[in-house]
DSSP file (Angstrom, degrees, kcal/mol; ACC not computed):
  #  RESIDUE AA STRUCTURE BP1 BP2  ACC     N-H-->O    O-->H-N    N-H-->O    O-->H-N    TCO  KAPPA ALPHA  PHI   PSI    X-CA   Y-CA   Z-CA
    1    1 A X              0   0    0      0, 0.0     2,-0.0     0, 0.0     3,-0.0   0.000 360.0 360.0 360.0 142.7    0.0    0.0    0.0
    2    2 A X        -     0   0    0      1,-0.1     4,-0.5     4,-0.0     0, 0.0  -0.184 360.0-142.2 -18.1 107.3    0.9    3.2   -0.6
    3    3 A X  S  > S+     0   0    0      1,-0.2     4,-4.0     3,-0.1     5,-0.3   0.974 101.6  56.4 -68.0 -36.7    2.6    5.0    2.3
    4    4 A X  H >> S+     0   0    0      2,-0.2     4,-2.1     1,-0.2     3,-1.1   0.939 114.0  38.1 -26.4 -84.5    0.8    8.3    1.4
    5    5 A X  H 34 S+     0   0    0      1,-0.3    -1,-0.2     2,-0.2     4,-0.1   0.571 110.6  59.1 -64.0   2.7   -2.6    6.7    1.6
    6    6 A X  H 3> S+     0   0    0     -4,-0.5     4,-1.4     2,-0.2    -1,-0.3   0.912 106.8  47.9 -98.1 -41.9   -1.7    4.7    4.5
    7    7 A X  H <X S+     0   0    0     -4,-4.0     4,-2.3    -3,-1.1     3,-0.3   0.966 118.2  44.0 -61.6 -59.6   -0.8    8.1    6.7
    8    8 A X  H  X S+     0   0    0     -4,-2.1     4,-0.9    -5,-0.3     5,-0.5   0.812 112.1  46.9 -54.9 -89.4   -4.0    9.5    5.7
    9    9 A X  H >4 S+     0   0    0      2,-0.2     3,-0.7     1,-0.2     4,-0.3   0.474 117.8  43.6   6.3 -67.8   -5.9    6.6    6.2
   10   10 A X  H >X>S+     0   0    0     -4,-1.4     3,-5.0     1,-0.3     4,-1.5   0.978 114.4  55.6 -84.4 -72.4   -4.0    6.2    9.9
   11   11 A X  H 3<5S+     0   0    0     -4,-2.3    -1,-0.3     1,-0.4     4,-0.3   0.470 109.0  40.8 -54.9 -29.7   -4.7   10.0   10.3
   12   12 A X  T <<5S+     0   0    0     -4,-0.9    -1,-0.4    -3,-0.7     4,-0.3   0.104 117.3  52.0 -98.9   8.7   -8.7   10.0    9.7
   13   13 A X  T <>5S+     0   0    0     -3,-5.0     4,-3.1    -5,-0.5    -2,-0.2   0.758 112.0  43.4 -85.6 -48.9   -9.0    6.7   11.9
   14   14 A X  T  <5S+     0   0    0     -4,-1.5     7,-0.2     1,-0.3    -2,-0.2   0.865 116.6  47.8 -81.7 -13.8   -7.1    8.3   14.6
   15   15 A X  T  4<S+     0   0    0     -5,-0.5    -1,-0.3    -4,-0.3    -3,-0.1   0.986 124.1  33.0 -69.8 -42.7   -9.3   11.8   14.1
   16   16 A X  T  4 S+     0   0    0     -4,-0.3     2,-0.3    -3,-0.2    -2,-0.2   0.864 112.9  58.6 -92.5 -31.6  -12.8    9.8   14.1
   17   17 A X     X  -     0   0    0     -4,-3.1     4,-0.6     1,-0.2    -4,-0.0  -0.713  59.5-164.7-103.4 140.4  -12.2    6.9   16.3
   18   18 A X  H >> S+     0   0    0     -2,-0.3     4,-1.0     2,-0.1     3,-0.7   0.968  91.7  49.5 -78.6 -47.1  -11.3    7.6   20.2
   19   19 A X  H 3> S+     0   0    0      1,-0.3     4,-2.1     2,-0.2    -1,-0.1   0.697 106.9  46.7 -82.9  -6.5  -10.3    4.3   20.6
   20   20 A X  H 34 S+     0   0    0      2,-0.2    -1,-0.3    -7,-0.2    -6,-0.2   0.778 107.7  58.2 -79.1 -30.3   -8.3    3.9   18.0
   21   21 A X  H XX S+     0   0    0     -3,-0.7     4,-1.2    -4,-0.6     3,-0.8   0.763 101.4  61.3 -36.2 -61.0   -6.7    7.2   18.9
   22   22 A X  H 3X S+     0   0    0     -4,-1.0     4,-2.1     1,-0.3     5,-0.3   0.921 107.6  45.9 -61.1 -53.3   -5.8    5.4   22.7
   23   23 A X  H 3< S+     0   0    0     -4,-2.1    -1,-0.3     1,-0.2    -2,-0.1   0.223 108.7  44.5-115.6  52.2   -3.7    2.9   21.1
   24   24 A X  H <> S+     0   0    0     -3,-0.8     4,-1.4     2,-0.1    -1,-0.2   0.249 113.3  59.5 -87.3 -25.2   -1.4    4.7   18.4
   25   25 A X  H  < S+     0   0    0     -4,-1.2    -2,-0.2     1,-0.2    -3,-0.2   0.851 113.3  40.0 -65.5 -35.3   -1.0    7.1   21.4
   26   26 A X  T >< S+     0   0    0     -4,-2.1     3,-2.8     2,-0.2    -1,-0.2   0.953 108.0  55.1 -49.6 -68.3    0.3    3.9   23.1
   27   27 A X  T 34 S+     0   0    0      1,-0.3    -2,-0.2    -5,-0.3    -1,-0.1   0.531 109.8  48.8 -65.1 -29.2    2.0    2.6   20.8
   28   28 A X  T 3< S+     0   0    0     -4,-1.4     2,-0.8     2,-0.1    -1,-0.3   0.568  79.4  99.9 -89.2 -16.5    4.1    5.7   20.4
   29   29 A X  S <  S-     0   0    0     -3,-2.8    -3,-0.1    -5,-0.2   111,-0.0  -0.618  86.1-116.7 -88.4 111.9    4.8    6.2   23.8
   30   30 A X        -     0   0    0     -2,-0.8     2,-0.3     1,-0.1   113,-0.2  -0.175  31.2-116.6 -49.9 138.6    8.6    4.7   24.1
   31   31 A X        -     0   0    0      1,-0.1    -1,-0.1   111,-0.1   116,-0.0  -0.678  31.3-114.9 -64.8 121.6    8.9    1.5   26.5
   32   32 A X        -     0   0    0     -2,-0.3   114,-0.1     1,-0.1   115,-0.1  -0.093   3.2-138.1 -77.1 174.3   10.9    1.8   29.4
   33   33 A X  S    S+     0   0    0    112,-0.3    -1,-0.1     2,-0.0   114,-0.1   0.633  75.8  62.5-101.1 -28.8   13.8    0.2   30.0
   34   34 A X  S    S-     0   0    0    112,-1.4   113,-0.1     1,-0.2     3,-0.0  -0.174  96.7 -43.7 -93.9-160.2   13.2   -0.7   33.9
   35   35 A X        -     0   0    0      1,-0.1     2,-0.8     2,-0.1    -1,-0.2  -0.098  61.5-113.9 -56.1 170.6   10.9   -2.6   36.1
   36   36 A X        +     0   0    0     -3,-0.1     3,-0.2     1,-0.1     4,-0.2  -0.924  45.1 159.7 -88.4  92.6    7.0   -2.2   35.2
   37   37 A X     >  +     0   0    0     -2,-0.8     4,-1.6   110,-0.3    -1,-0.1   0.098  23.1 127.6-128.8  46.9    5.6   -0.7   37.7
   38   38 A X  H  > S+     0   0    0      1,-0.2     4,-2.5     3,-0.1   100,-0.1   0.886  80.2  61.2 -57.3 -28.9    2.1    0.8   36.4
   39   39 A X  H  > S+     0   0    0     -3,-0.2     4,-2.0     2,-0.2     5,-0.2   0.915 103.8  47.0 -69.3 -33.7    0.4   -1.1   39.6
   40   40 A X  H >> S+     0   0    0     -4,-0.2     3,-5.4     2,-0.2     4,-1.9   0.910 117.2  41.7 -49.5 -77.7    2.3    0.7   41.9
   41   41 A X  H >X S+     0   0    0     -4,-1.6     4,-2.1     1,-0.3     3,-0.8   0.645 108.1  60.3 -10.0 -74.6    1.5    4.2   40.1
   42   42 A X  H 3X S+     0   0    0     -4,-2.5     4,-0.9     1,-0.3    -1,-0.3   0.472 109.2  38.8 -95.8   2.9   -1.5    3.3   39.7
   43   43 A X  H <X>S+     0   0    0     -3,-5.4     4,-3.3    -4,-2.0     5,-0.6   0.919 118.2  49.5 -72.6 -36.9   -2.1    2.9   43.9
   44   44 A X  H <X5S+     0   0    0     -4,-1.9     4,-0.8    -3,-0.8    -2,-0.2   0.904 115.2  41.5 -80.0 -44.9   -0.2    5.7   44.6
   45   45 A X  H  <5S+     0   0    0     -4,-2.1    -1,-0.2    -5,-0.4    -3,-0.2   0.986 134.3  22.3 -59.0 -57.4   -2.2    7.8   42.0
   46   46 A X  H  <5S+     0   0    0     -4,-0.9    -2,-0.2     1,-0.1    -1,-0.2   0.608 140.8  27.0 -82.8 -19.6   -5.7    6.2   43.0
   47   47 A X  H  <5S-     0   0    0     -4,-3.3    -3,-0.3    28,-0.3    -2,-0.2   0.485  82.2-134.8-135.1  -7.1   -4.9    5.2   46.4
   48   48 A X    ><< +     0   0    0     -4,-0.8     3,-0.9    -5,-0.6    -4,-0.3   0.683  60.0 143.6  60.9  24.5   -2.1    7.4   47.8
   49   49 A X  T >>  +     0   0    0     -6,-0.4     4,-3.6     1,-0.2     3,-1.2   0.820  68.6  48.5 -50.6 -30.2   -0.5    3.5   49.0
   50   50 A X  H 3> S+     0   0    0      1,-0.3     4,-1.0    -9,-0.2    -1,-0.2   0.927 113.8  50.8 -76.7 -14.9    3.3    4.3   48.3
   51   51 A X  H <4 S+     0   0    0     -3,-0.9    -1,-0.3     1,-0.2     4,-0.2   0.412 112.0  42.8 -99.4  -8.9    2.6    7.7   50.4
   52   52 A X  H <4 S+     0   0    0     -3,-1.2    -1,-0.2    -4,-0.2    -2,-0.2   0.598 116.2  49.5-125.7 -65.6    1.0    6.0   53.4
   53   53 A X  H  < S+     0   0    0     -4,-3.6    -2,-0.2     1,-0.2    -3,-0.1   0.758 106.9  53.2 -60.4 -13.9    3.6    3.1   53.5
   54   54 A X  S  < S+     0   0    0     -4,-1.0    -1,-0.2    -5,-0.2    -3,-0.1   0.573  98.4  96.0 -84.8 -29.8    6.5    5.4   53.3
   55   55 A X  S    S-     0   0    0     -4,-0.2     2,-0.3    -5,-0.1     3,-0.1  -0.217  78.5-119.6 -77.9 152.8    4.9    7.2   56.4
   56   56 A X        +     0   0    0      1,-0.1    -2,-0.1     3,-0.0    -1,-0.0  -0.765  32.5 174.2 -67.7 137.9    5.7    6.8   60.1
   57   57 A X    >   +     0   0    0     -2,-0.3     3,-2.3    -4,-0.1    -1,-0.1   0.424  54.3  97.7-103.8 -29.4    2.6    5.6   62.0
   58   58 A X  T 3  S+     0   0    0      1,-0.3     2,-4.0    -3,-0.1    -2,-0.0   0.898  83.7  41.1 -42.9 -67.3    3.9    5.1   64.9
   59   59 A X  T 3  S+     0   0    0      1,-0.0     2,-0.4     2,-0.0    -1,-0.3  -0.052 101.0  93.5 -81.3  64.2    3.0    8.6   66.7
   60   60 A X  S <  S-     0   0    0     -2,-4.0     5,-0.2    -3,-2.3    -3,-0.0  -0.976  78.5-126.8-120.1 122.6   -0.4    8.3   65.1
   61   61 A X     >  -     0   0    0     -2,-0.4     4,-2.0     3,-0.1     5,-0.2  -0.257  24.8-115.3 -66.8 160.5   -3.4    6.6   67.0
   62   62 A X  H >> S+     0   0    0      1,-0.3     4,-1.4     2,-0.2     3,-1.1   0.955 117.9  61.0 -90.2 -50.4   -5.1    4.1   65.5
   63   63 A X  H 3> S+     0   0    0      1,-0.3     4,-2.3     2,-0.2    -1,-0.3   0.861 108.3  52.1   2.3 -62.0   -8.6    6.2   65.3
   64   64 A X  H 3> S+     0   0    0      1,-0.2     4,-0.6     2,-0.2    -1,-0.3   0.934 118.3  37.7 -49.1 -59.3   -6.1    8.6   63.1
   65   65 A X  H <X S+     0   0    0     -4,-2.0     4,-0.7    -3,-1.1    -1,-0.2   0.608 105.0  63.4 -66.0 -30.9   -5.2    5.4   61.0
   66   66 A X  H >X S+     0   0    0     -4,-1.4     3,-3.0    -5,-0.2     4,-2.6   0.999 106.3  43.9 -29.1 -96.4   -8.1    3.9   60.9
   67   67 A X  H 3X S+     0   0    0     -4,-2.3     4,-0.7     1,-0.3    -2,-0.3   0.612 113.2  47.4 -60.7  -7.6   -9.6    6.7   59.0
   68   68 A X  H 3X S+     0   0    0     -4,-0.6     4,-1.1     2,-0.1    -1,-0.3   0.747 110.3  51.5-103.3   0.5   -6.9    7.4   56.5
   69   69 A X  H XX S+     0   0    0     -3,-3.0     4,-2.4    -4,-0.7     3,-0.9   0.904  99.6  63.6 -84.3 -45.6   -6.6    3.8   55.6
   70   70 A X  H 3X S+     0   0    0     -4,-2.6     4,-1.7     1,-0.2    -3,-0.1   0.883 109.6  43.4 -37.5 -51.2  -10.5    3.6   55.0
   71   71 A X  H 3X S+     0   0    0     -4,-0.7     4,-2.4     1,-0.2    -1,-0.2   0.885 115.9  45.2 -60.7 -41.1   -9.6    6.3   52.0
   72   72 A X  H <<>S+     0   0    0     -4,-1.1     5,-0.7    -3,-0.9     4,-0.4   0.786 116.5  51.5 -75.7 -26.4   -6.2    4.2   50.7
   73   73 A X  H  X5S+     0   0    0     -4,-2.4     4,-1.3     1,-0.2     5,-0.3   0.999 113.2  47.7 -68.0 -41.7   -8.7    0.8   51.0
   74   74 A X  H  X5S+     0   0    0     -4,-1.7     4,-2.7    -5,-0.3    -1,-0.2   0.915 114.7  34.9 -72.2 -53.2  -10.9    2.7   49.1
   75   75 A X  H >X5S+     0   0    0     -4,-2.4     4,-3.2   -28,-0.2     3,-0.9   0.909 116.0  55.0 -61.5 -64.1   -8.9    4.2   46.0
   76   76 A X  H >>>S+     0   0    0     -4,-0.4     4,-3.4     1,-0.3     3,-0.7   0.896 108.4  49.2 -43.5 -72.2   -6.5    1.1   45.6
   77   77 A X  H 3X<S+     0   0    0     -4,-1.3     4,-5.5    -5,-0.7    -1,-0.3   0.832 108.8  56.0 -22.7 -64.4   -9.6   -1.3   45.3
   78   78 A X  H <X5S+     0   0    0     -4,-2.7     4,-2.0    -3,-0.9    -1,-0.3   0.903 115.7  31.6 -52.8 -44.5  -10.9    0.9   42.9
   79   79 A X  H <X5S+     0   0    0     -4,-3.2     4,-0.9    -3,-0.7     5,-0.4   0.926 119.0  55.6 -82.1 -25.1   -7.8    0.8   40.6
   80   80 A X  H  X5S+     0   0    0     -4,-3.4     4,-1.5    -5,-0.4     3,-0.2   0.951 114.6  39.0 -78.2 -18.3   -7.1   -2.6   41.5
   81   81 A X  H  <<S+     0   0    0     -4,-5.5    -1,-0.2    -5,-0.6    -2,-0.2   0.928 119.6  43.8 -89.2   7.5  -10.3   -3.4   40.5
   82   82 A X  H  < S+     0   0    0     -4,-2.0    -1,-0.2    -5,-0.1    -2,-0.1   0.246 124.2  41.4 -92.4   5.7  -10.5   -0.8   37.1
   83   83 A X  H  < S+     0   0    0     -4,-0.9    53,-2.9     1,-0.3     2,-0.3   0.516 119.5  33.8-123.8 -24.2   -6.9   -2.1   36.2
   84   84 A X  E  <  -A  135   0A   0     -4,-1.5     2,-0.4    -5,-0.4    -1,-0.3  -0.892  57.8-141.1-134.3 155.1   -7.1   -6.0   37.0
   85   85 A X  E     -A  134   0A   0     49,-2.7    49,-1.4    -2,-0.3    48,-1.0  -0.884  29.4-171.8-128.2 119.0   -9.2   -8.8   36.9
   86   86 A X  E     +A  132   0A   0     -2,-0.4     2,-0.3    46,-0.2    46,-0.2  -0.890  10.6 171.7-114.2 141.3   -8.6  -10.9   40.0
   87   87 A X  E     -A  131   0A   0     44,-0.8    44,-0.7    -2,-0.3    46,-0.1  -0.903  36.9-104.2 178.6 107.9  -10.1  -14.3   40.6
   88   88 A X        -     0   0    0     -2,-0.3    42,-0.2    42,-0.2    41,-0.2  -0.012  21.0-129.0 -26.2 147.1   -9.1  -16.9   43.6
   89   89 A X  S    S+     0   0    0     39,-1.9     2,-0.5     1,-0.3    40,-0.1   0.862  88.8  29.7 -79.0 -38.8   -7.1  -19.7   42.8
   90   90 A X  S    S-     0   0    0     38,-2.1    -1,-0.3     2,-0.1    -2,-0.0  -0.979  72.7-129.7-140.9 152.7   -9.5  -21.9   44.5
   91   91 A X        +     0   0    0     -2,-0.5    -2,-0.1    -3,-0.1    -1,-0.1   0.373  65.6  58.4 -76.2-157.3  -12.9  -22.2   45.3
   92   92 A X  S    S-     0   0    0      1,-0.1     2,-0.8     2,-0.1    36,-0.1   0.392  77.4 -89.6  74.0 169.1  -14.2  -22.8   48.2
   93   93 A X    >   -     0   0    0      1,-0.1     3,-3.0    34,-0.1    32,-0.1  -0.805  51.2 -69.8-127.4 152.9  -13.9  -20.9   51.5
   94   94 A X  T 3  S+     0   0    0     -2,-0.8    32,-0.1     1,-0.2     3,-0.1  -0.078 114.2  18.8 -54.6 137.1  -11.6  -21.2   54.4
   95   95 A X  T 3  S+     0   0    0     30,-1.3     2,-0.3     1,-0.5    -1,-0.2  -0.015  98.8 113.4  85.6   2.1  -11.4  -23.9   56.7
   96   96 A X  S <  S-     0   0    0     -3,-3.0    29,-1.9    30,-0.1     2,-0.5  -0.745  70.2 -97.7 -91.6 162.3  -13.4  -26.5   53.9
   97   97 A X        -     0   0    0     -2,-0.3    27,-0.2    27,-0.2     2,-0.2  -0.709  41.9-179.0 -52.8  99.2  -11.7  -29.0   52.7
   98   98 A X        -     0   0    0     -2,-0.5    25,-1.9    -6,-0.0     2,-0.4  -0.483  25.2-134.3-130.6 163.3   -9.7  -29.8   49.5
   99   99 A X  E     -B  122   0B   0     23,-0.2     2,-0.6    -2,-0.2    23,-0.2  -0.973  13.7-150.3-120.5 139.4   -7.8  -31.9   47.4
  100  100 A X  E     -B  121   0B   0     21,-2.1    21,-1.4    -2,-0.4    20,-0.4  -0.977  33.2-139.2-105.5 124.7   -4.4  -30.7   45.5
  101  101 A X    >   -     0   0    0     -2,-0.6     3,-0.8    19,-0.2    20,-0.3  -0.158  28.3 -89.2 -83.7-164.8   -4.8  -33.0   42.5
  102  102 A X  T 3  S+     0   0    0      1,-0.2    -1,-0.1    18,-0.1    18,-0.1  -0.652 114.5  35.0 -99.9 138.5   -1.4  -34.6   41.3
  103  103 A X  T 3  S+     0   0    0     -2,-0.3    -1,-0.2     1,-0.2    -2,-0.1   0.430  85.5 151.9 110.8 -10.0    0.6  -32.3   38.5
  104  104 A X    <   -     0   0    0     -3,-0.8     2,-0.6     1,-0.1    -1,-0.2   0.057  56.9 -98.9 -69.8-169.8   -0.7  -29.1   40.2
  105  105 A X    >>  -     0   0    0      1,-0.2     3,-1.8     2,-0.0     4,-0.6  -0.785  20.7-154.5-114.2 114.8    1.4  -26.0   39.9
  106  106 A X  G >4 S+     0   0    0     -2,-0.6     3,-1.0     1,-0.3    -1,-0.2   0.842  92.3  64.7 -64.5 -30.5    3.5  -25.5   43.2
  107  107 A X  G 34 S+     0   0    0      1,-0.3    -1,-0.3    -3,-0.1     3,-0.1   0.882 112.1  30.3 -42.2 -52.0    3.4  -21.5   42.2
  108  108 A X  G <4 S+     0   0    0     -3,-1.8     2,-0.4     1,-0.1    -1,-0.3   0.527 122.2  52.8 -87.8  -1.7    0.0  -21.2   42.6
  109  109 A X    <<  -     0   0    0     -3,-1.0     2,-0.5    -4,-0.6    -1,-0.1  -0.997  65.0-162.3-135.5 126.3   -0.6  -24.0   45.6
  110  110 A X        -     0   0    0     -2,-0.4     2,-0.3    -3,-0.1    -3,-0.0  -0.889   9.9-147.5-101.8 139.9    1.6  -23.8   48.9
  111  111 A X        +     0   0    0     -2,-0.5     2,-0.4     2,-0.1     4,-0.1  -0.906  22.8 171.9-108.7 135.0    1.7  -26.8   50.9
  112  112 A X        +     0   0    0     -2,-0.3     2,-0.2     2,-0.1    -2,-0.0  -0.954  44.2  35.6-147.6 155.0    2.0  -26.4   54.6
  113  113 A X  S    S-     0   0    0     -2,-0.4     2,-0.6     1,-0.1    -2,-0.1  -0.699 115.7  -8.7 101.8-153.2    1.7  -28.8   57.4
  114  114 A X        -     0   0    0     -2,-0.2     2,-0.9     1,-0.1    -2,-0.1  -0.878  63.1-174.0-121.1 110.1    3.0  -32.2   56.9
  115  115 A X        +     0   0    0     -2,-0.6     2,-0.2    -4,-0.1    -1,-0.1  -0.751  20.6 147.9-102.9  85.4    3.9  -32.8   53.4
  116  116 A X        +     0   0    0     -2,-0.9    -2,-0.0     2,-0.1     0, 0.0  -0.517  49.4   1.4-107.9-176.4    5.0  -36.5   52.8
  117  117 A X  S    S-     0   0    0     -2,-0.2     2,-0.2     4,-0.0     4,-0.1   0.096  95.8 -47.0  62.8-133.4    4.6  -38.7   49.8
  118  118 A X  S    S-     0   0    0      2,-0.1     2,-0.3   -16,-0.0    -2,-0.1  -0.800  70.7 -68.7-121.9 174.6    3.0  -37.7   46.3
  119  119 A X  S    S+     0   0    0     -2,-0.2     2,-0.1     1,-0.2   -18,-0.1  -0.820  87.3  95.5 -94.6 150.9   -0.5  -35.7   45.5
  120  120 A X        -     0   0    0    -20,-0.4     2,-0.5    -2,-0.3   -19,-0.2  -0.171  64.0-173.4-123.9 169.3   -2.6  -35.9   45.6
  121  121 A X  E     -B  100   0B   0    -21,-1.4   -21,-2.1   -20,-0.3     2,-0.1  -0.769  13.4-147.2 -92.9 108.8   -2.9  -34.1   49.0
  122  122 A X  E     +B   99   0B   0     -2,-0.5     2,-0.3   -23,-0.2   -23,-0.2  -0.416  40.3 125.9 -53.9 142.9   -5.9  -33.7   51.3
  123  123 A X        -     0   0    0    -25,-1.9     2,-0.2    -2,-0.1    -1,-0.1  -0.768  55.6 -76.4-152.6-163.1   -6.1  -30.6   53.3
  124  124 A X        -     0   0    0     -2,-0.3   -27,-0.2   -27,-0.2   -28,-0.1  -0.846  37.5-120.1-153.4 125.0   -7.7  -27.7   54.4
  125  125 A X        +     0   0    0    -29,-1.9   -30,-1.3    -2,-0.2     3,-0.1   0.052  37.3 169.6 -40.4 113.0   -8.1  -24.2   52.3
  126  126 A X  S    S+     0   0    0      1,-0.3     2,-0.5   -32,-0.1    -1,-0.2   0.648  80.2   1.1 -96.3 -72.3   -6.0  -21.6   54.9
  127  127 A X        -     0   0    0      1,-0.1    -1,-0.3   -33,-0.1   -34,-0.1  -0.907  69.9-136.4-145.9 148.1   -6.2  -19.0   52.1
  128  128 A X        -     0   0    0     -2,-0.5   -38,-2.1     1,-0.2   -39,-1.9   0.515  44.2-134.4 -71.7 -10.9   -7.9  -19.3   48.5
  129  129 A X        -     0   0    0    -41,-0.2     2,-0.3   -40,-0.1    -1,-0.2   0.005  15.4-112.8  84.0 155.4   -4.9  -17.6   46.8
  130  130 A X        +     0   0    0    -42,-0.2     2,-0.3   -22,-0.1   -42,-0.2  -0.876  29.3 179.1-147.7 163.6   -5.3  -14.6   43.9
  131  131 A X  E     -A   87   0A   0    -44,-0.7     2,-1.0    -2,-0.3   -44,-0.8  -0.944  24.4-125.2-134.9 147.4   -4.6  -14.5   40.4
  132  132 A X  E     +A   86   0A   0     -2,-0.3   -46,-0.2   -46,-0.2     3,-0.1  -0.707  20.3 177.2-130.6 114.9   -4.9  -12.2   37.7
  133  133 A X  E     +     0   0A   0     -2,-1.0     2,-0.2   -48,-1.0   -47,-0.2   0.772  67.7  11.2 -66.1 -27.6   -6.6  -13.1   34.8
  134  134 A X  E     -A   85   0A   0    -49,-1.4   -49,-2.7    -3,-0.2     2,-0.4  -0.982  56.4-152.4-158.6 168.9   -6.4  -10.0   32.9
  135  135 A X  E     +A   84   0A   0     -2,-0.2   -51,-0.2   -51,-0.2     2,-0.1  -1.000  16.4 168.7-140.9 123.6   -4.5   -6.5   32.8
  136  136 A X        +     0   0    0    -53,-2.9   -52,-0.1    -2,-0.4     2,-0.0  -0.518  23.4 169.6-131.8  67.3   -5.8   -3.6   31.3
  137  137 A X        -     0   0    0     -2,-0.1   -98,-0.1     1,-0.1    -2,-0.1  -0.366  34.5-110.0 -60.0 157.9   -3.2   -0.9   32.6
  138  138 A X        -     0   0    0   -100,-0.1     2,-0.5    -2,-0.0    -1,-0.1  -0.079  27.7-113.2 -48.1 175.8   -3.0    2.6   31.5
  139  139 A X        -     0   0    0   -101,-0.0     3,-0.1     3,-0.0     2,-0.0  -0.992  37.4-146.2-125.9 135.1   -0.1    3.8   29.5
  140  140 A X        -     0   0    0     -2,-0.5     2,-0.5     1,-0.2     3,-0.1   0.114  31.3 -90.2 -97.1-172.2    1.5    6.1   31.9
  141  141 A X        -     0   0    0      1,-0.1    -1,-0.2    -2,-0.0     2,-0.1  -0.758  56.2 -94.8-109.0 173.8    3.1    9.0   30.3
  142  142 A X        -     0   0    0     -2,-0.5     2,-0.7    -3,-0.1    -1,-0.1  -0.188  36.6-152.4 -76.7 137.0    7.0    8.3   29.4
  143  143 A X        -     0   0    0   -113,-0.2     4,-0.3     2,-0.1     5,-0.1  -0.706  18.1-124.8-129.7 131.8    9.8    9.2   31.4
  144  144 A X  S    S+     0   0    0     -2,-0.7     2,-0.1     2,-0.1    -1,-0.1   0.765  92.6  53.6 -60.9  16.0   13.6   10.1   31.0
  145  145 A X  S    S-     0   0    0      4,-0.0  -112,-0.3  -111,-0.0  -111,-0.1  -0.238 117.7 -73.7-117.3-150.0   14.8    7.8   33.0
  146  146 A X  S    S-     0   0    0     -2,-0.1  -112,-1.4  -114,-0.1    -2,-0.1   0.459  83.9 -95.1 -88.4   2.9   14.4    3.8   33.2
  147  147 A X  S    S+     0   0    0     -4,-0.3  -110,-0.3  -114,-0.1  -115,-0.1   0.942  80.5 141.8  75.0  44.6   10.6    4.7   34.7
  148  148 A X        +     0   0    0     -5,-0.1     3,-0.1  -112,-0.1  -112,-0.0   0.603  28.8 116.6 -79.2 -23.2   11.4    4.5   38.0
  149  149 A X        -     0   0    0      1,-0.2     3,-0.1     4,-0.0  -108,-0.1  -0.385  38.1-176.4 -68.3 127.7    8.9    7.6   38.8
  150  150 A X  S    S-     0   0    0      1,-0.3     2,-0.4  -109,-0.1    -1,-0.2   0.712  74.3 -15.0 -84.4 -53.0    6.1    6.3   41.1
  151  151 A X  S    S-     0   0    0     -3,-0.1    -1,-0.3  -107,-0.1    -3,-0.0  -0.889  81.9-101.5-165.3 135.0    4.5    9.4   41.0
  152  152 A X        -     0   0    0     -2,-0.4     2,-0.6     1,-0.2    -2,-0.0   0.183  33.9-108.4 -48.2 158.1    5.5   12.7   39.9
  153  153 A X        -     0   0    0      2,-0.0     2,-0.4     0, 0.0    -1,-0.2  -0.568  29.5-141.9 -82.1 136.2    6.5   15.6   42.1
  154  154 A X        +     0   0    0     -2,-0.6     2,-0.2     2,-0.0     0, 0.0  -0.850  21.3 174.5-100.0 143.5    4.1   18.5   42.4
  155  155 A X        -     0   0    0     -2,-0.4     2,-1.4     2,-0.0    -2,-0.0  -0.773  21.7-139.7-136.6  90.7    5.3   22.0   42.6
  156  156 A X        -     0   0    0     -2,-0.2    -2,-0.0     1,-0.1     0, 0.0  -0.428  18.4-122.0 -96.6 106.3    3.0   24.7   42.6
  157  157 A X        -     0   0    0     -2,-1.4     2,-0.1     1,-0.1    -1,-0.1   0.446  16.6-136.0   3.9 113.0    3.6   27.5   40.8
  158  158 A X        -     0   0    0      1,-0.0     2,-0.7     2,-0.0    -1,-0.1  -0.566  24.5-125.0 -70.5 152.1    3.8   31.2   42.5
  159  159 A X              0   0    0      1,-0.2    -1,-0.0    -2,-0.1    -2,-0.0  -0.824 360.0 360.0-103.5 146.7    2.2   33.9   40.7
  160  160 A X              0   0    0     -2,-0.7    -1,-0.2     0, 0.0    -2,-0.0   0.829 360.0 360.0 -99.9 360.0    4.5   36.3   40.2
């Protein structure tokens, strides 16, 4: 195809369509070079986690902590759940009973207690485990460095 008609083309999809818009805008945005950490960001942005974990608690009463964790429960939940889709590993609820069939994947199943022989293993569910089934992060804006910025520094202007 024609590269001409192929920029226009690209250029009156990305004008009419929003979503189509969202991901050249992606697509354009360089890949960093360090860890991935858009879930952090996106607690610290939605939930103010890194800001809360960084803080000393100590001379705070737990009344005080209480209520500012209710707000962090609140955003992070909300991004984890508008960013992830997270699903238990296994059904059931704690304290029933289970079998780990033979072949399972020790990554998703911890064995605790006493753990002789082969599976499969009878038990009992301590904790159901999380997964994420799917990821739909944002694409953060770009940084000049390896993308270590959790979240940007604010400075607000004086007027002069």
């Amino acid at each position: 195809m024609n590269r001409l008609w192929l920029a226009l083309r690209a250029f009156w999809l990305i004008l009419t369509d929003a979503e189509v818009a969202v991901r050249v805008e992606s697509s354009l945005v360089a890949a960093s070079k360090g860890p991935d950490l858009r879930v952090l960001t996106v607690l610290q942005r939605d939930g103010r986690l890194v800001d809360f974990l960084q803080e000393d608690i100590d001379p705070f009463s737990d009344d005080q902590i209480g209520a500012a964790v209710r707000d962090i429960h609140r955003g992070c939940r909300k991004a984890l759940r508008d960013y992830l889709t997270i699903e238990p590993i296994l059904a059931g609820d704690e304290g029933e009973g289970v079998t780990v069939p033979l072949g399972f994947d020790p990554a998703s199943i911890r064995l605790t207690g006493d753990v002789q022989g082969n599976p499969p293993f009878r038990g009992v569910l301590k904790h159901h485990g999380w997964k994420v089934n799917s990821v739909h992060l944002p694409a953060l804006p770009g940084s000049r460095d390896d993308g270590s910025v959790l979240a940007p520094a604010e400075v607000e202007v004086e007027v002069r």
